[in-house]
C-alpha positions as CSV (number, residue, x, y, z in Angstrom):
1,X,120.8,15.7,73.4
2,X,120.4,13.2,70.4
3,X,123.5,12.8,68.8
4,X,124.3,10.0,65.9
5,X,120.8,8.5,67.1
6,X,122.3,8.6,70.9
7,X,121.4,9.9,74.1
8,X,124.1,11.6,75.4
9,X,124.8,14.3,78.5
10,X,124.4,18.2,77.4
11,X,125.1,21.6,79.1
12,X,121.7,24.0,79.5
13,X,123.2,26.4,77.2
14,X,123.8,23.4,74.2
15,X,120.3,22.3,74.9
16,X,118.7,25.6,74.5
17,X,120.9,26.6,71.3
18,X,120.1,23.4,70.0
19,X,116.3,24.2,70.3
20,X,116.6,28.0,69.3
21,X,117.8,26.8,65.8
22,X,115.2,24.3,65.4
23,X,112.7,26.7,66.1
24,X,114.2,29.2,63.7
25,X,114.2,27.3,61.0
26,X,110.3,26.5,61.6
27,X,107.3,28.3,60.1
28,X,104.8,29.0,63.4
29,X,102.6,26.9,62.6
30,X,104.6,23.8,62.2
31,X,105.8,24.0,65.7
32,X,103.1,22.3,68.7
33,X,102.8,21.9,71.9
34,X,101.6,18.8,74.3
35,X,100.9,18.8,77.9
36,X,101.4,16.0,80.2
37,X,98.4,14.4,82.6
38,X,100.6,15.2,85.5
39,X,101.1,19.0,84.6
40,X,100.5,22.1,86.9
41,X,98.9,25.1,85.7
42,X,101.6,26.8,85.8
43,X,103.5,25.5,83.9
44,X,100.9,25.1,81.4
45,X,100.5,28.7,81.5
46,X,104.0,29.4,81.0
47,X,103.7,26.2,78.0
48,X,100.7,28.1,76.4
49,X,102.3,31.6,76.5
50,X,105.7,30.7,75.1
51,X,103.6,28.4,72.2
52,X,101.4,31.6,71.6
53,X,104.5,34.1,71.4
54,X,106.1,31.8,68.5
55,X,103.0,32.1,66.6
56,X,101.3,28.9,66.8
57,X,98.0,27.8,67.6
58,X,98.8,24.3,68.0
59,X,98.5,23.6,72.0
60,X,96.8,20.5,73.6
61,X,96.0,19.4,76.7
62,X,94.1,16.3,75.8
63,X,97.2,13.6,75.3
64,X,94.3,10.7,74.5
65,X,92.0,12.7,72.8
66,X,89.2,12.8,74.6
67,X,86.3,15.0,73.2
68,X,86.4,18.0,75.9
69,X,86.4,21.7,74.4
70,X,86.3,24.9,76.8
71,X,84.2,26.7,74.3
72,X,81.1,24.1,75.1
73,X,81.5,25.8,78.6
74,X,82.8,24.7,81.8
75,X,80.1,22.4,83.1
76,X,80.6,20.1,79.7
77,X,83.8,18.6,81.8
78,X,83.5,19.1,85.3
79,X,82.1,16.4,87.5
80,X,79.5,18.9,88.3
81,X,77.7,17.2,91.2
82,X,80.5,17.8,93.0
83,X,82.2,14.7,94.7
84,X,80.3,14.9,98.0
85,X,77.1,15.7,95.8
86,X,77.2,11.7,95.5
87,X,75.4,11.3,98.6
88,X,72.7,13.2,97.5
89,X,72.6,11.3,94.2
90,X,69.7,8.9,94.0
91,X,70.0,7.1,90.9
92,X,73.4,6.7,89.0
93,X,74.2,5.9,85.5
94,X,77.9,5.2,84.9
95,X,78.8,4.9,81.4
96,X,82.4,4.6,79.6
97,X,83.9,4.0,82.8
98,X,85.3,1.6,86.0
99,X,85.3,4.1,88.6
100,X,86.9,1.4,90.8
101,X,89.9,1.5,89.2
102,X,90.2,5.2,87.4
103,X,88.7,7.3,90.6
104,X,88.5,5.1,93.6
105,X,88.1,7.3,96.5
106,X,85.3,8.9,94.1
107,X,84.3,5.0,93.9
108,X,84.5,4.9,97.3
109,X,82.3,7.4,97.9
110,X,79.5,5.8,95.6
111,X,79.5,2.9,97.5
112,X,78.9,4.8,100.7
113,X,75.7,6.0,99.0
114,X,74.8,2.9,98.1
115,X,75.5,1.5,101.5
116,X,73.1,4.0,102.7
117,X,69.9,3.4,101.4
118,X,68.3,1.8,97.9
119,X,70.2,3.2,94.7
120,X,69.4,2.1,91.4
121,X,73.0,2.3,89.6
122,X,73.4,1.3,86.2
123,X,76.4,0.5,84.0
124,X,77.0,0.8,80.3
125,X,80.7,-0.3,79.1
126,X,83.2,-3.2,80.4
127,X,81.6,-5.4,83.1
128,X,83.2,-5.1,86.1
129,X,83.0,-5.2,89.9
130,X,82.6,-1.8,91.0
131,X,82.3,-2.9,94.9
132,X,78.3,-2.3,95.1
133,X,75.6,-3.8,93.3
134,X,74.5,-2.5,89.8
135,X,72.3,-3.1,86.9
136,X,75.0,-4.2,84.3
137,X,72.8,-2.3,80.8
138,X,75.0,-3.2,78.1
139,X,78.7,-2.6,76.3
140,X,78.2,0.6,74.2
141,X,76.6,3.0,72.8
142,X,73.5,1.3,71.4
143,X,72.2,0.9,74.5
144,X,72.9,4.5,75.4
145,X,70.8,5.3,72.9
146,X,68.2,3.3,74.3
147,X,68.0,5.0,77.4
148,X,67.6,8.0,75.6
149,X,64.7,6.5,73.7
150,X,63.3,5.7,76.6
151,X,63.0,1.5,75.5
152,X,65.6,0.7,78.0
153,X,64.0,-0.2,81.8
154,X,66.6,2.0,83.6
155,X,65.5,4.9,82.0
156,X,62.5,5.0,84.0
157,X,64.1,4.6,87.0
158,X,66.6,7.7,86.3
159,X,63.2,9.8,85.5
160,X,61.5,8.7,88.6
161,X,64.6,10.1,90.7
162,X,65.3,13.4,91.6
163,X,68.8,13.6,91.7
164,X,70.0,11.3,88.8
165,X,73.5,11.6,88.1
166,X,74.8,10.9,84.9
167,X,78.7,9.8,85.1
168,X,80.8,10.1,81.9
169,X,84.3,8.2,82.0
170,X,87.1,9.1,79.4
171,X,86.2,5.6,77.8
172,X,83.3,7.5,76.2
173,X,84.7,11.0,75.3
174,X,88.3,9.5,74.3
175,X,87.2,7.8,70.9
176,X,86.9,8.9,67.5
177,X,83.0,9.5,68.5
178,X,83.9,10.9,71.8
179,X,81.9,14.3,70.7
180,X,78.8,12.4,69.6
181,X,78.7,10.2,72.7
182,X,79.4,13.6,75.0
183,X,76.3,15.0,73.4
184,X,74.2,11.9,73.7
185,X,74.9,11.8,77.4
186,X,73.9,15.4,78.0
187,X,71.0,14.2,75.6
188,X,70.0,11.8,78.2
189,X,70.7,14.3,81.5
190,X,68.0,16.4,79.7
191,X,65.5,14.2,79.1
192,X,65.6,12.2,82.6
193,X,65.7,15.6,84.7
194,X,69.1,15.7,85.4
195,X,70.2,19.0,85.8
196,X,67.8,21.8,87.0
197,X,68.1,24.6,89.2
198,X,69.4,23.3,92.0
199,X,70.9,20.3,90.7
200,X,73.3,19.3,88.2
201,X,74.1,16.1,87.6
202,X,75.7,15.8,85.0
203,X,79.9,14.7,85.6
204,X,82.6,14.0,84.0
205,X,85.0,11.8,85.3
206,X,89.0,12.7,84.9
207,X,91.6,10.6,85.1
208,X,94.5,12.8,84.4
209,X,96.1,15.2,87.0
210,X,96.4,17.9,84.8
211,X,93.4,17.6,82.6
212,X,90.7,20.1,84.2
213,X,93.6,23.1,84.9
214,X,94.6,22.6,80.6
215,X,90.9,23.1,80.2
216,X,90.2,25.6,82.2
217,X,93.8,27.6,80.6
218,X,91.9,26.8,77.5
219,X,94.9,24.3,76.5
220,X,93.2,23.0,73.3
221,X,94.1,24.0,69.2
222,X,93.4,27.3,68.2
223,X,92.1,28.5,65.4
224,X,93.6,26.4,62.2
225,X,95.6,23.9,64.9
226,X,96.6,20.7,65.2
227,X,95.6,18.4,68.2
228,X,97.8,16.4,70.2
229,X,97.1,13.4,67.6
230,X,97.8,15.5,64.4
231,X,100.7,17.5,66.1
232,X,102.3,13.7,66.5
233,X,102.7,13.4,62.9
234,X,102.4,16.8,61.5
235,X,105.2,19.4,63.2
236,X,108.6,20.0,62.4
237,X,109.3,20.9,66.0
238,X,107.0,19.3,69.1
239,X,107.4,20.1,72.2
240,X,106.1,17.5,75.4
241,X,105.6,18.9,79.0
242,X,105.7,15.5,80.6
243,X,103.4,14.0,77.7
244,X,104.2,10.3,77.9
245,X,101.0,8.8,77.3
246,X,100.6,9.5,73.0
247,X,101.1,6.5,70.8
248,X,104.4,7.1,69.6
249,X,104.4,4.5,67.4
250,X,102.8,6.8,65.2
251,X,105.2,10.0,65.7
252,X,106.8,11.4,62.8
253,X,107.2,14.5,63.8
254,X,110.7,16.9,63.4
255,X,112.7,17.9,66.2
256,X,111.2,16.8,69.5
257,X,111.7,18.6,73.2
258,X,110.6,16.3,76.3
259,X,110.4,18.7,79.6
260,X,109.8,15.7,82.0
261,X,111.3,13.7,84.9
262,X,111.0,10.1,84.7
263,X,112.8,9.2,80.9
264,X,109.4,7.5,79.8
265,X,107.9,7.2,76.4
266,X,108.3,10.6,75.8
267,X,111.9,10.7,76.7
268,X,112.8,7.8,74.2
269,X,111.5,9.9,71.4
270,X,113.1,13.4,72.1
271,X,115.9,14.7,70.5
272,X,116.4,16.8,73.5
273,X,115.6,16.8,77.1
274,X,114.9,19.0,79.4
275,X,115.2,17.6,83.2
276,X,112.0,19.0,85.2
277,X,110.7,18.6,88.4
278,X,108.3,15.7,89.9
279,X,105.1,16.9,91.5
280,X,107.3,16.6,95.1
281,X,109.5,18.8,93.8
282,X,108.0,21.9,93.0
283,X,104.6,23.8,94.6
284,X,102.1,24.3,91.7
285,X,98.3,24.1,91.2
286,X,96.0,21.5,89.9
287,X,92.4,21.7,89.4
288,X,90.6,18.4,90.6
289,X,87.6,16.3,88.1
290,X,85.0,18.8,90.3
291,X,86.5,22.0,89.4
292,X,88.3,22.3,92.9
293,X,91.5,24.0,92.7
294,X,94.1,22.6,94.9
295,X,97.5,24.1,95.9
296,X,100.6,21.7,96.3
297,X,103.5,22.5,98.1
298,X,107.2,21.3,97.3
299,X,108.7,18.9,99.8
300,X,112.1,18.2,98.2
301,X,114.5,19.8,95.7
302,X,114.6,18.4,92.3
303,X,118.0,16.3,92.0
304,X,121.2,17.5,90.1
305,X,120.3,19.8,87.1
306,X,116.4,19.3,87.3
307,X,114.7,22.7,87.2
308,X,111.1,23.3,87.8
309,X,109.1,23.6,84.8
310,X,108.1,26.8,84.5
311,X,111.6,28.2,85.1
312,X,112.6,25.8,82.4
313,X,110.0,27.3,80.1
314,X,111.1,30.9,81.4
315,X,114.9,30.5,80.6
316,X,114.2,29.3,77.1
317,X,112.2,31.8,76.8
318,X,114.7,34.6,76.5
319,X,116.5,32.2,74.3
320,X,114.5,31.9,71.6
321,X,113.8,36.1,71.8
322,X,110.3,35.8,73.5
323,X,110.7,36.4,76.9
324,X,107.9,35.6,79.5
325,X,106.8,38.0,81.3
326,X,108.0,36.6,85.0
327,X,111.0,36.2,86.9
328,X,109.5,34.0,90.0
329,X,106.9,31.8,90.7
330,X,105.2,34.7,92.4
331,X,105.2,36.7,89.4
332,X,103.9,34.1,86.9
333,X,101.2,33.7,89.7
334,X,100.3,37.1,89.8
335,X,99.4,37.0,86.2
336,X,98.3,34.0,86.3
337,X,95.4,35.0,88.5
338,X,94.8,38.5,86.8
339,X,93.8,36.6,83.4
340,X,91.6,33.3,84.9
341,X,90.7,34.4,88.8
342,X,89.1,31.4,89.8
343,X,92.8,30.2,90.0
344,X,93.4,32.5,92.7
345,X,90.2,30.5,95.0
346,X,92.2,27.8,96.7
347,X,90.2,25.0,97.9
348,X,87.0,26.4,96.1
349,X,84.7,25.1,93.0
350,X,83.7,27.7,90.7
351,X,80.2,26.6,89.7
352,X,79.4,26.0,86.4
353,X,76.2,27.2,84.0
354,X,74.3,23.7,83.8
355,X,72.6,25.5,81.1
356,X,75.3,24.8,78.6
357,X,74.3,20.8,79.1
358,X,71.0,21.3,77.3
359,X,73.2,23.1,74.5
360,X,75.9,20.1,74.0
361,X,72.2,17.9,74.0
362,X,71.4,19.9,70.9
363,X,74.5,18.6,69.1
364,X,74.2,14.8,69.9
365,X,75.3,12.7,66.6
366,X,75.6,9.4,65.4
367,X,77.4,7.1,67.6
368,X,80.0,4.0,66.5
369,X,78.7,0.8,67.6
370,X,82.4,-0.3,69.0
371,X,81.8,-0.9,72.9
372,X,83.3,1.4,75.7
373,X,86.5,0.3,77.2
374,X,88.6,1.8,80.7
375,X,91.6,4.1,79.6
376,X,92.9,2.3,82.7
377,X,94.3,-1.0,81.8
378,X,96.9,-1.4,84.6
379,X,96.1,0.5,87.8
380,X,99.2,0.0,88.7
381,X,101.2,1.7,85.9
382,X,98.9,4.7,85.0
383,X,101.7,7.3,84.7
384,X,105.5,7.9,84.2
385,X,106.3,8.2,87.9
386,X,104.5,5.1,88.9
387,X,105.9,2.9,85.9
388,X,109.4,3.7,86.9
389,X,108.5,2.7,90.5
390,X,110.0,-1.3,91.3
391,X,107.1,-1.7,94.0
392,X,104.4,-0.2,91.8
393,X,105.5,-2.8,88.7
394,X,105.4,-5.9,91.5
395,X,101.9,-4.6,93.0
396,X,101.2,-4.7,89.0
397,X,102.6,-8.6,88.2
398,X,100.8,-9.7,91.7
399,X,97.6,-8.4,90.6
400,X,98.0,-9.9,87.2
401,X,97.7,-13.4,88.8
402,X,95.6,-12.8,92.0
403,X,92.4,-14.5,92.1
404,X,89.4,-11.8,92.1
405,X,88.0,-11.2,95.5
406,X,84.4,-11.2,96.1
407,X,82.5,-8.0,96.7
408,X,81.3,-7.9,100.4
């Protein structure tokens, strides 16, 4: 707990008092809610039922704001093609994004196609060297527009194929135009025949953990609620769930509760903390950028008086008078799965309705002229865990000053 602007060791039962009279003193809808990119989905679940039973509406999922709504329908952020589906691609356009360094056994993958046979692959944001060769098209989204015009040379070469894939990085959806550029590209899938019956290929790429399983919980503002950005500025208490990643430069928000591991960025700015439990630590669910939910087992106890999240969530629960509904990770499970099913398939992809792509198409706006840029500046240092890591912030000085090797 934060005590005359210090840090300093708390019992559980402090803690949780200390919280329970901030939240009382709260009106619902000045208290929020942010989940971290390294979240499972049940603990989100727990995050988003607790949130709900106090009232509020303002939940988020989206820590850099990318422009990604549940309500557009599923297939407007999965990587629909499916990560195998890349083989059957035969022309790509990768736009917002440096797969090399945010996805790189997807990257992987698209060079295996590539090494294959002939595939036309263009790129629109940072130059870079993806590993394979490419048409490099442009920096933003001017010349996204001009495939969609149809001026640009590429396009014809995405409506000559038939399997284009249209790849959408979080460089393009996280941006103050995020929605207009998400449109634009679905814009584009429609016109150059990406996505029919049998084929959709239209993907977003995820870089976050967590990001597809908050989606999919429906982890975004409800009705009359603040996102992740506004809840920064604008609550009176905020709680984070691992969410290290917001620019707290900007925070000005009340009473703050970090459920976390590492003592990162979001650490530094709680007036409590709550110790959790890494991803080794606990078994939980995560849904991968292709809709695949994936089951992970614990392999180690979390240290000293580290809980895992959910029972965190669970015991404050009762604290603050709105008990959850489950004493054991098998019974938040089971209702878990009764209210989103798909949960339940391990190791499956629910397949999306392509036909919602032609329906985001419908809304494309005006675009900013800024170019895209990579959310991942230091692939090294992409995540709490990793940036407390010695070997991880050496990998990340030696890379600053290696020479660039050429692509074979």
């Amino acid at each position: 707990m934060r005590r005359n602007g210090r840090l300093e060791a708390a019992s559980w039962s402090d803690a949780f008092a200390a919280i329970a009279a901030a939240v009382s003193a709260a009106k619902p809808e000045r208290i929020g809610a942010i989940a971290g990119d390294l979240a499972t989905v049940e603990e989100m679940y727990a995050l988003k039922k607790l949130i709900g039973a106090l009232g509020s509406a303002n939940i988020d999922c989206r820590q850099d704001g990318a422009a990604l709504d549940p309500a557009l329908g599923r297939a407007s952020y999965l990587f629909n093609p499916t990560i195998e589906g890349i083989e059957d691609a035969d022309a790509i356009l990768i736009i917002g994004s440096n797969p090399r360094r945010e996805a790189a056994i997807l990257n992987a993958r698209i060079r295996k196609r590539w090494r294959m046979d002939e595939l036309p692959i263009g790129l629109i944001g940072e130059q870079a060297d993806l590993r394979y060769d490419h048409e490099y098209l442009g920096a933003g989204p001017e010349t996204l527009q001009e495939l969609i015009d149809g001026s640009a040379k590429f396009a014809a070469k995405l409506k000559r194929a038939k399997k284009p894939m249209i790849i959408v990085g979080q460089g393009a959806l996280a941006r103050k135009d995020g929605a207009a550029v998400l449109a634009s590209a679905a814009k584009l899938a429609d016109a150059v025949g990406a996505v029919t019956g049998d084929w959709n290929g239209f993907a977003v790429l995820h870089t976050a953990a967590a990001r597809v399983g908050g989606l999919d919980l429906g982890l975004v503002p409800g009705e009359g609620g603040l996102d992740a950005a506004a809840m920064l500025t604008d609550t009176d208490v905020l709680f984070l769930l691992g969410a290290d990643e917001l620019d707290f430069t900007k925070k000005t928000a009340g009473f703050t509760v970090y459920i976390g591991t590492h003592g990162d960025n979001g650490a530094h700015h709680a007036d409590v903390i709550l110790p959790a439990a890494a991803y080794t630590e606990k078994s939980g669910t995560y849904v991968n950028t292709e809709g695949r939910v994936q089951l992970s087992s614990r392999a180690a106890f979390a240290p000293g008086e580290a809980r895992e999240d959910w029972a965190v969530l669970r015991a404050l629960s009762d604290v603050l008078g709105k008990k959850l509904p489950f004493d054991s990770l098998a019974a938040l499970r089971a209702a878990l799965y009764a209210e989103y099913p798909h949960f339940a398939e391990i190791d499956v992809i629910s397949t999306a309705d392509g036909g919602a792509i032609a329906d985001i198409a419908k809304k494309a706006g005006k675009m900013a002229k800024s170019p895209f840029a990579s959310t991942v500046k230091d692939f090294y240092l992409t995540n709490p865990i990793a940036r407390a890591s010695a070997v991880m912030a050496e990998c990340s000085a030696l890379a600053r000053t290696a020479r660039p090797v050429a692509a074979e």
